[in-house]
LUMSE-147279 format. One record per atom (N, C-alpha, C, O): x, y, z; residue in one letter; atom name. Coordinates in nm, 3 decimals, always signed. Example, Ala and Ser with C-alpha at 12.3 -4.5 7.8 and 13.67 -1.06 7.14 Angstrom:
REM LUMSE-147279
[site [+1.319; -0.569; +0.780]; A; N]
[site [+1.230; -0.450; +0.780]; A; CA]
[site [+1.320; -0.330; +0.780]; A; C]
[site [+1.424; -0.332; +0.846]; A; O]
[site [+1.285; -0.225; +0.708]; S; N]
[site [+1.367; -0.106; +0.714]; S; CA]
[site [+1.290; +0.003; +0.787]; S; C]
[site [+1.341; +0.114; +0.804]; S; O]
END
This chain:
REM LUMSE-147279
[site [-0.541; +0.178; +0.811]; X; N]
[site [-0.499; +0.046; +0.769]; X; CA]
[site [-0.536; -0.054; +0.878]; X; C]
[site [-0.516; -0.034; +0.997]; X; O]
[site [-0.599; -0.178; +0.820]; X; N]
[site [-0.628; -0.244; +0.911]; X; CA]
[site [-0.503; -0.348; +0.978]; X; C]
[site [-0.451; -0.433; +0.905]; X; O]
[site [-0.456; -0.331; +1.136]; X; N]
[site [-0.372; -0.344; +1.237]; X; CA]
[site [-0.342; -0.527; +1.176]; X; C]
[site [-0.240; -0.584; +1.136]; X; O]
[site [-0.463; -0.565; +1.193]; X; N]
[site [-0.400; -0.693; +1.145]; X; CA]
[site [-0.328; -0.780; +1.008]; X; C]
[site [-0.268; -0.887; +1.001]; X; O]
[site [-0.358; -0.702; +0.932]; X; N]
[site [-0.282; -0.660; +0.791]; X; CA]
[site [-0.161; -0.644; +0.766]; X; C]
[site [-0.094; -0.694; +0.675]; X; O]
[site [-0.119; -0.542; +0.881]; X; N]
[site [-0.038; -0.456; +0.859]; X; CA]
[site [+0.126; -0.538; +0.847]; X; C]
[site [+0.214; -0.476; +0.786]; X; O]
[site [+0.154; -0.656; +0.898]; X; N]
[site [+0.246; -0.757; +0.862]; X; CA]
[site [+0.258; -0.794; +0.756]; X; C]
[site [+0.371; -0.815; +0.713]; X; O]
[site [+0.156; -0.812; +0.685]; X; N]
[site [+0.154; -0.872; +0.575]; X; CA]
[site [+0.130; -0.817; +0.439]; X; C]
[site [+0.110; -0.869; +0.329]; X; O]
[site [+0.137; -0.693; +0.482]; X; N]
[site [+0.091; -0.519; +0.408]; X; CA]
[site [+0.140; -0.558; +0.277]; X; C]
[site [+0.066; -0.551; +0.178]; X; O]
[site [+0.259; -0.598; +0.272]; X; N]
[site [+0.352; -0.619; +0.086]; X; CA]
[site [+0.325; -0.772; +0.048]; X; C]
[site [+0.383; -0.816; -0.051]; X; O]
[site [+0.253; -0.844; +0.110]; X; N]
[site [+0.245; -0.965; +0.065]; X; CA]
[site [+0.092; -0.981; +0.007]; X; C]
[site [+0.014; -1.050; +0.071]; X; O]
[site [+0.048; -0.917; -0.114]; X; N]
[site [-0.039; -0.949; -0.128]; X; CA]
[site [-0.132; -1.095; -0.175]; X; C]
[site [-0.088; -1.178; -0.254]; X; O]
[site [-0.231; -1.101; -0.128]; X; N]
[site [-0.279; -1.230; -0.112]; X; CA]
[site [-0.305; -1.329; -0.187]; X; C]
[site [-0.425; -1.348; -0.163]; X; O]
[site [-0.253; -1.457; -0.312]; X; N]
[site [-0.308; -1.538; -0.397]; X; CA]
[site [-0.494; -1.473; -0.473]; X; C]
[site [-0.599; -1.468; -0.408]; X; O]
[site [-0.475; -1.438; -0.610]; X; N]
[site [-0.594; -1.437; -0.664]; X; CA]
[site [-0.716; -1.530; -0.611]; X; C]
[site [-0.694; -1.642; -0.566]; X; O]
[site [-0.822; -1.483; -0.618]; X; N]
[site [-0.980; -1.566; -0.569]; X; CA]
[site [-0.960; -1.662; -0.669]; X; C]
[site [-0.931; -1.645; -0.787]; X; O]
[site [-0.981; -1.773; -0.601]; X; N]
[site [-1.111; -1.862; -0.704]; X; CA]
[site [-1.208; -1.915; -0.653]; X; C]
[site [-1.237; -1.874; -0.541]; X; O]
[site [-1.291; -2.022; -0.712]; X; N]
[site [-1.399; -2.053; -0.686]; X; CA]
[site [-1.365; -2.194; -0.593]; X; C]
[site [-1.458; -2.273; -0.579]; X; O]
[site [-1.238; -2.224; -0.532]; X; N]
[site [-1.203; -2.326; -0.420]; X; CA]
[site [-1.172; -2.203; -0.310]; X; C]
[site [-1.082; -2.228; -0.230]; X; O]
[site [-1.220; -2.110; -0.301]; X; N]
[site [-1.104; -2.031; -0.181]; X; CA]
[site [-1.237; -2.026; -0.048]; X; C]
[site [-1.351; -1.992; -0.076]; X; O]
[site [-1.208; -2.053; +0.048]; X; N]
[site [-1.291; -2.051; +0.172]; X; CA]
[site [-1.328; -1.914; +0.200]; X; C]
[site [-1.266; -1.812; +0.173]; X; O]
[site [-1.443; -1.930; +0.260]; X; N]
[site [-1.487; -1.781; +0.320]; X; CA]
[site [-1.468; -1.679; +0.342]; X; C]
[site [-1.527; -1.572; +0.328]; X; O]
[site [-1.312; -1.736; +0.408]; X; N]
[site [-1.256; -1.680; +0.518]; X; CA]
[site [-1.098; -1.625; +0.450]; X; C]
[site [-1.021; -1.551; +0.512]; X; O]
[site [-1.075; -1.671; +0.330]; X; N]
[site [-0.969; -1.621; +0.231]; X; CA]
[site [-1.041; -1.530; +0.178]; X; C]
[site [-0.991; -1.418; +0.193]; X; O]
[site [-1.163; -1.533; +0.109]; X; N]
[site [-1.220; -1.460; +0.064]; X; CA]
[site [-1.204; -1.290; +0.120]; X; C]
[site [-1.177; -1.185; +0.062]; X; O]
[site [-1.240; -1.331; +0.285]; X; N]
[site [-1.282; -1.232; +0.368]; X; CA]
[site [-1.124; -1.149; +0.347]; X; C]
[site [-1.112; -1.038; +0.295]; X; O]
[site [-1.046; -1.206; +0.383]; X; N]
[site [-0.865; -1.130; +0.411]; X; CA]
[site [-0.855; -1.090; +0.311]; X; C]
[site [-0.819; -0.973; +0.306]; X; O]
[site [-0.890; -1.185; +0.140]; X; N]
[site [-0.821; -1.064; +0.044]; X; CA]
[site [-0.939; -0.948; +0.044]; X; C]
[site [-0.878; -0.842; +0.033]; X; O]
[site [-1.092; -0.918; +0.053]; X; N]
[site [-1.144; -0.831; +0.057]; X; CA]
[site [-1.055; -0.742; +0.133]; X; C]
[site [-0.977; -0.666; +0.075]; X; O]
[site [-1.064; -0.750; +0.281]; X; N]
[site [-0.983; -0.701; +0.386]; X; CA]
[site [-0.844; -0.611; +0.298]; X; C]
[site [-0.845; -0.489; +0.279]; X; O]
[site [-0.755; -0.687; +0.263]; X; N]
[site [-0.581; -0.662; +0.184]; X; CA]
[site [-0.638; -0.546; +0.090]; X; C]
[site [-0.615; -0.426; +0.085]; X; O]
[site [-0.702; -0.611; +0.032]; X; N]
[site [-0.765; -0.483; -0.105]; X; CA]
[site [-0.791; -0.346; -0.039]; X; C]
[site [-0.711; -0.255; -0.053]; X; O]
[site [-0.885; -0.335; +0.022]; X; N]
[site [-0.957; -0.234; +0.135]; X; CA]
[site [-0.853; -0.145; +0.170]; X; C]
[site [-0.816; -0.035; +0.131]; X; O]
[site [-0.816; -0.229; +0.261]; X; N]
[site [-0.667; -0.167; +0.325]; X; CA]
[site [-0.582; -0.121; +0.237]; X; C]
[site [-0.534; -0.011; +0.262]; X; O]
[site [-0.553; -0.168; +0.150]; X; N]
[site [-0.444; -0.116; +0.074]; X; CA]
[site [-0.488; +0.014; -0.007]; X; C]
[site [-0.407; +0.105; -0.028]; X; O]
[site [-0.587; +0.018; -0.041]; X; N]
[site [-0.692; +0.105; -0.136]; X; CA]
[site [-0.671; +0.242; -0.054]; X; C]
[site [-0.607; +0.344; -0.082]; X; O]
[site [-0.770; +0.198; +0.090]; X; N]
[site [-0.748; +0.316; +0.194]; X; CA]
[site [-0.560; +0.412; +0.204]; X; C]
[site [-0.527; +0.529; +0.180]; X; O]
[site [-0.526; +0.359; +0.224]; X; N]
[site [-0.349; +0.356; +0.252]; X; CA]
[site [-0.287; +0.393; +0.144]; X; C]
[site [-0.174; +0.438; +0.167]; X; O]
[site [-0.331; +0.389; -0.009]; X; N]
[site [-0.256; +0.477; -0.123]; X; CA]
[site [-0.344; +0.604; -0.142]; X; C]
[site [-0.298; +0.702; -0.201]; X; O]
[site [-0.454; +0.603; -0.100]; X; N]
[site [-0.553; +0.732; -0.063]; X; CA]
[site [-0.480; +0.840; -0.020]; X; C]
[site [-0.452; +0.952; -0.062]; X; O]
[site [-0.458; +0.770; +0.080]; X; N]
[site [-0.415; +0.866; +0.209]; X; CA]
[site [-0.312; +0.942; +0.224]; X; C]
[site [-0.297; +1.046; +0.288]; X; O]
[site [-0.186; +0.832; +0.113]; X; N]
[site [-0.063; +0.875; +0.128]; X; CA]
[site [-0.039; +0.977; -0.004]; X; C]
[site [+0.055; +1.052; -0.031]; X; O]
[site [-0.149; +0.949; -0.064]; X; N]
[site [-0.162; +1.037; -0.271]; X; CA]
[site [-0.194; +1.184; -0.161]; X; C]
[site [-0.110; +1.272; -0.176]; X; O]
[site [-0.287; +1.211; -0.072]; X; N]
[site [-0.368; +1.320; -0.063]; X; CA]
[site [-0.258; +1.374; +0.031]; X; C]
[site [-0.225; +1.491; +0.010]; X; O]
[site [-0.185; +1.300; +0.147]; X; N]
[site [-0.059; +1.356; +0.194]; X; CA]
[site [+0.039; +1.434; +0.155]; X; C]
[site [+0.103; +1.512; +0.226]; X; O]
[site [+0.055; +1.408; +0.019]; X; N]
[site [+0.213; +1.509; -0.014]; X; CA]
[site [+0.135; +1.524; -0.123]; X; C]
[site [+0.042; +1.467; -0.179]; X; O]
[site [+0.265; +1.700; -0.145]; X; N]
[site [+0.203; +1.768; -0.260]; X; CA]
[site [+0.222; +1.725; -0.403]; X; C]
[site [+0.300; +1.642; -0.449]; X; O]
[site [+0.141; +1.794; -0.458]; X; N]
[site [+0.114; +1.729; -0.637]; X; CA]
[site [+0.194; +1.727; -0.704]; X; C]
[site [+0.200; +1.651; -0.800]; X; O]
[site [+0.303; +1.832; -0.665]; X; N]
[site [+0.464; +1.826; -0.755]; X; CA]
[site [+0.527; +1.693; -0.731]; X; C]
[site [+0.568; +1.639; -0.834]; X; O]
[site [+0.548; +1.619; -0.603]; X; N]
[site [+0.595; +1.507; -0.554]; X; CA]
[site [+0.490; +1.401; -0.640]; X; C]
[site [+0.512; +1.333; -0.741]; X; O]
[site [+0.385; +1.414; -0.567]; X; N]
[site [+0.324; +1.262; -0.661]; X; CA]
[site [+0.329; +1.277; -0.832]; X; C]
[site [+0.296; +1.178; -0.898]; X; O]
[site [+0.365; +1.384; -0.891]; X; N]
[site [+0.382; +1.367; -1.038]; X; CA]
[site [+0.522; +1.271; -1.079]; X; C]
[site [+0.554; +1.200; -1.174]; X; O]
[site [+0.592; +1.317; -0.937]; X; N]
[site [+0.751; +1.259; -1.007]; X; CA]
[site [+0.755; +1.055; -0.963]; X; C]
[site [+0.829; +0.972; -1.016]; X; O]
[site [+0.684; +1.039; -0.889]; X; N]
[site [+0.682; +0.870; -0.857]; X; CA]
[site [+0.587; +0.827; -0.954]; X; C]
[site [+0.486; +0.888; -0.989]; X; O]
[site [+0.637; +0.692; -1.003]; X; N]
[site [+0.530; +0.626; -1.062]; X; CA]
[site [+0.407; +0.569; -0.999]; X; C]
[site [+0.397; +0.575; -0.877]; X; O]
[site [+0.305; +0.508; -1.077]; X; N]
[site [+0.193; +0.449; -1.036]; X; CA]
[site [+0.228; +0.311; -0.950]; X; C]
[site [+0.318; +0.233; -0.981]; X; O]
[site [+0.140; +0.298; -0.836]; X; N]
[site [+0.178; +0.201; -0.772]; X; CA]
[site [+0.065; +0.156; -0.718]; X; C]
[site [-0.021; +0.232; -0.673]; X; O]
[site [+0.052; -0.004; -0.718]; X; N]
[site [-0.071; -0.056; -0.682]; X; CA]
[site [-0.086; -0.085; -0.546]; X; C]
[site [-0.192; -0.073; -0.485]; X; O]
[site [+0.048; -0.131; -0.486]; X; N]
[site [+0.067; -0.156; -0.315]; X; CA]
[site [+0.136; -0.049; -0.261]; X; C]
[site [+0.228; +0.019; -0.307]; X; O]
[site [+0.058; -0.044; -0.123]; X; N]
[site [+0.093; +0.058; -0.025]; X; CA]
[site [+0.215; +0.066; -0.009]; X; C]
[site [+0.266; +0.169; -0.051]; X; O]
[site [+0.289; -0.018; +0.044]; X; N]
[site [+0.428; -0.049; +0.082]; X; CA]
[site [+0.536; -0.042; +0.007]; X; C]
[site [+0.648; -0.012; +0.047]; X; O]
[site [+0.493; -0.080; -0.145]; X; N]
[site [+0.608; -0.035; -0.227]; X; CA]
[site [+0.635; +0.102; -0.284]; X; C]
[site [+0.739; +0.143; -0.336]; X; O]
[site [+0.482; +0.183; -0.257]; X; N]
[site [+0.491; +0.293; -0.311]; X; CA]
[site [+0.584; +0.370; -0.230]; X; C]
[site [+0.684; +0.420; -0.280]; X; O]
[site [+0.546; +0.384; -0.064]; X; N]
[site [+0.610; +0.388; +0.085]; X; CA]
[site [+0.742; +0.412; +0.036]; X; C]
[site [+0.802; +0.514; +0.069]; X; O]
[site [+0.794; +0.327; -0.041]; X; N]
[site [+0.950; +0.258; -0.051]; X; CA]
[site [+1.020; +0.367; -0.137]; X; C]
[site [+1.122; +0.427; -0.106]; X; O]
[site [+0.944; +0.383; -0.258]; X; N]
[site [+0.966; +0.441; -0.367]; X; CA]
[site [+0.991; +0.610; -0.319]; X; C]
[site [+1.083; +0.689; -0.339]; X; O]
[site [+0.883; +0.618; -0.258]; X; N]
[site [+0.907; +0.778; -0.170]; X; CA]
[site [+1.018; +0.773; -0.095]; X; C]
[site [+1.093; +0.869; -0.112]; X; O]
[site [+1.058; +0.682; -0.010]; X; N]
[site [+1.201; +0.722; +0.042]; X; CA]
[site [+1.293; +0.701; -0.044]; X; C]
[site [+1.361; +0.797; -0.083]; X; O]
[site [+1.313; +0.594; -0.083]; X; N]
[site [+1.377; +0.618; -0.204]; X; CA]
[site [+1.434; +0.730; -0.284]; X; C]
[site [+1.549; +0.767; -0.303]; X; O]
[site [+1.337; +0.765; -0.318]; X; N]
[site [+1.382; +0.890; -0.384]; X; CA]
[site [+1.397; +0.999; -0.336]; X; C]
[site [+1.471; +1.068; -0.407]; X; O]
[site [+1.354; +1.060; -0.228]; X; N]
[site [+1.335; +1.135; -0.156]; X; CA]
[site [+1.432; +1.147; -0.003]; X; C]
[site [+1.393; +1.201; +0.100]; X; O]
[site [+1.542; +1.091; -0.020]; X; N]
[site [+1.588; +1.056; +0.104]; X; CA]
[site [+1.609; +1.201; +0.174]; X; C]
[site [+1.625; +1.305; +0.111]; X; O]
[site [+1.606; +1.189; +0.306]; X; N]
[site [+1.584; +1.301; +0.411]; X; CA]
[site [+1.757; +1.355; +0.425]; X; C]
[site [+1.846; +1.279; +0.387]; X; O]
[site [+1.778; +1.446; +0.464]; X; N]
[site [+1.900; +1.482; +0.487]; X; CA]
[site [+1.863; +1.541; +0.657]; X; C]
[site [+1.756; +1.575; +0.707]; X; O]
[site [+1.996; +1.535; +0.711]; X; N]
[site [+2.031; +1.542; +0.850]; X; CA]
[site [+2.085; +1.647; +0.889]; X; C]
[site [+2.197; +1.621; +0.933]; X; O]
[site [+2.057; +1.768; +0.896]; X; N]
[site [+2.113; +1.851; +0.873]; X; CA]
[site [+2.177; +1.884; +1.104]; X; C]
[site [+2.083; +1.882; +1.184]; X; O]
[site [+2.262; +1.898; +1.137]; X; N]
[site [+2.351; +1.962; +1.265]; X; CA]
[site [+2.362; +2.085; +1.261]; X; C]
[site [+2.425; +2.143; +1.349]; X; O]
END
């Protein structure tokens, strides 16, 4: 995931149009990328029984969420 992103990871960026500068252009390419990479990573991470039970999710961060969520860790002493 790209480091400078990574703040702004759940805020994804206003749709393109044909007024958007270069340089908007460039960040949502960037947001997309990143985010693309980062549900990759986290689908190929855990096993196939787990990703059957979460729904489809388009952002990294909410999916993130959804896994703890549901999945909360226990503490075991």
């Amino acid at each position: 995931m790209d480091h400078r992103l990574h703040d702004m990871a759940d805020l994804r960026p206003p749709a393109l149009s044909s007024k958007n500068t270069f340089e908007q252009r460039e960040n949502f390419e960037r947001w997309i990328y990143s985010n693309r990479m980062s549900l990759i990573i986290m689908n190929h991470s855990i096993p196939y029984t787990i990703r059957g039970a979460l729904p489809e999710e388009e952002n990294a961060k909410k999916f993130l969420r959804q896994l703890v969520d549901q999945f909360p860790s226990s503490e075991k002493s």
